[in-house]
C-alpha angles and dihedrals in degrees: 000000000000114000114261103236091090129053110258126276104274095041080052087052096037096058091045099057087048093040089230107193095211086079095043096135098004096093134356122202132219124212113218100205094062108020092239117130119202149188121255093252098045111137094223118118114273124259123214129280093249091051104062140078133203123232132179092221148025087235088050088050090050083045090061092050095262115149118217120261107248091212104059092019099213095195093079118092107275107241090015129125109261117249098256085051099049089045084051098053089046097058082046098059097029091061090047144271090273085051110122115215107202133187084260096055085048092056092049094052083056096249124126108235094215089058084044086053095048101044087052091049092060104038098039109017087240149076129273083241104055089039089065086039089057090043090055098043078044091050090048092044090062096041084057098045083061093059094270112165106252092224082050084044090044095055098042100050094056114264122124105219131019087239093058089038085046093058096037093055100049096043095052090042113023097247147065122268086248092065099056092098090065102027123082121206128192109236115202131199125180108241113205118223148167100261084040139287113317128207122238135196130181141164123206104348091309112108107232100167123033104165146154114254105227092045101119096229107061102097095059088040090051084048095050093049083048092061095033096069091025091234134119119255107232126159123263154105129299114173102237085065087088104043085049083046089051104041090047083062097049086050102054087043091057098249096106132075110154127032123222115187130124120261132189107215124200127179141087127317090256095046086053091054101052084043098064085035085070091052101068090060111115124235107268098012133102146214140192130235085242087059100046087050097057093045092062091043097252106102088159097053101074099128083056097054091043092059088047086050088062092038095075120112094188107082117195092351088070091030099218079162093071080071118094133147134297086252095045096256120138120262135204107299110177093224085062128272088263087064091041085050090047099042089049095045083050100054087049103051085039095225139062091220090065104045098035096049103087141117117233110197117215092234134067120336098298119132127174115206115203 
């Protein structure tokens, strides 16, 4: 029987043939007629069911003498920022925040703007342009917050005139540069891992959203955190982005048990409850909904803790995934069962390396761990 940490055969296969992002770096496929192995979402035509092979990984696929697909190019990290991106952000930052980045700078870096538009697009929602609008009002935004003069902010951060910097600022966060001070905003990064890119918030140094980006409810939970702290989402930098980045990496490479960053929780006093509940779960260890019920003091509120369960906004830091059913089956997980599997297969082997190095054949139900 094939290990459990990826989905089966045909739900591999399946989201192959419909390139289905959700499985972009959980599993790569060769294809045995022409020695190419690919990623799920890769844009070449599709070969037929008996000609293709499941791996783990990119390196298990090279080990078996496939050679990488020159179209998806499944040797660069899945979820990741391309190369050229993360070469573009760089300079960005490097020369400065105030630093403006035109059509013109992007042909001379080699890279096509229309291409820059549409990867940002799809990864962001927005432009390159107004990404790098929304870096420099977030840049200002902090300057002013330590006590920065606005008309030094303003400067610094590119614009011309106060004016200019004045109108910028209010229309991308709701309120005027003078009001920073007193005024919070929710900056969001994108953070790469193994089971796909993952969507952080945070204010004020305090994490508040740590999501998966495919999971369908992000845009009303981003719009409720929003409203919860009365304060605009822009993307930016908090400092706690990087230790978040950092610790998530520890943790798929087995190094990492326990999380401690700093959260800043918002729900009801029941919801709380149950959050810091699931808290007390111990790595590689699970409970039922039944159990979490009666250690509240509630046995009979299990629907209840369920929805609090999907209420939570901080995935694997507040593990909601530790939570099955009373019979050991798997439950609803917003991130999808496959990553619950997964979460829950990798707390118990203790190391990404072991449960995600495995071969799935493409026929029957046959599997060879290395």
């Amino acid at each position: 029987m094939a290990p459990t940490t990826l989905p089966d055969i045909e739900t591999m296969y399946e989201a192959f043939v419909t390139r289905d992002t959700r499985f972009d770096g959980v599993f790569y496929i060769g294809v045995t007629s022409t020695g190419i192995f690919c990623r799920p979402t890769c844009r070449a035509r599709k070969p037929r069911r008996e000609n293709v092979v499941f791996f783990g990984s990119a390196s298990e696929a090279l080990d078996y003498g496939y050679r990488p697909c020159m179209i998806c190019r499944p040797m660069e990290p899945p979820g990741g920022i391309p190369t050229w991106v993360r070469h573009l952000l760089s300079d960005l930052h490097a020369e400065g925040e105030g630093r403006r980045l035109r059509d013109r700078d992007l042909r001379e870096r080699g890279l096509a703007p229309e291409a820059v538009r549409r990867w940002f697009k799809k990864l962001y929602g927005m432009t390159f342009h107004a990404y790098a609008r929304q870096l420099r009002i977030n840049h200002a935004y902090g300057c002013i917050r330590r006590d920065q003069r606005v008309i030094d902010s303003a400067f610094e951060s590119g614009y011309d005139s106060l004016s200019g910097f004045a109108y910028a600022f209010k229309k991308a966060v709701g309120f005027s540069p003078s009001e920073s001070r007193s005024r919070g905003v929710v900056s969001v990064t994108r953070i790469a891992t193994p089971l796909g890119p993952m969507v952080a918030a945070a204010v004020d140094g305090k994490l508040c959203l740590l999501e998966f980006a495919d999971r369908p409810a992000l845009e009303t939970e981003l719009k409720r955190t929003a409203r919860e702290f009365d304060a605009p989402i822009i993307v930016g930098d908090d400092p706690v982005f990087d230790d978040a980045a950092a610790q998530l990496e520890e943790y798929f490479d087995g190094e990492r048990r326990v999380f401690d960053l700093p959260v800043a929780e918002f729900g009801s006093l029941f919801q709380r409850q149950v959050w810091q509940l699931l808290r007390t779960i111990p790595y590689g260890e699970t409970r039922s909904y039944a159990d979490q019920a009666a250690a509240i003091g509630r046995p009979d509120a299990l629907r209840a803790v369920a929805r609090a369960n999907g209420a939570n906004r901080i995935a694997i830091l507040i593990p909601c995934h530790r939570v099955i059913g009373r019979d050991g089956s798997l439950t609803g997980y917003g991130g999808g069962l496959w990553r619950k599997r997964f979460l829950l297969d990798l707390e118990r082997d203790g190391a990404l390396s072991s449960s995600a190095t495995r071969r799935f054949m493409g026929k029957g139900d046959a599997a060879t761990v290395h």
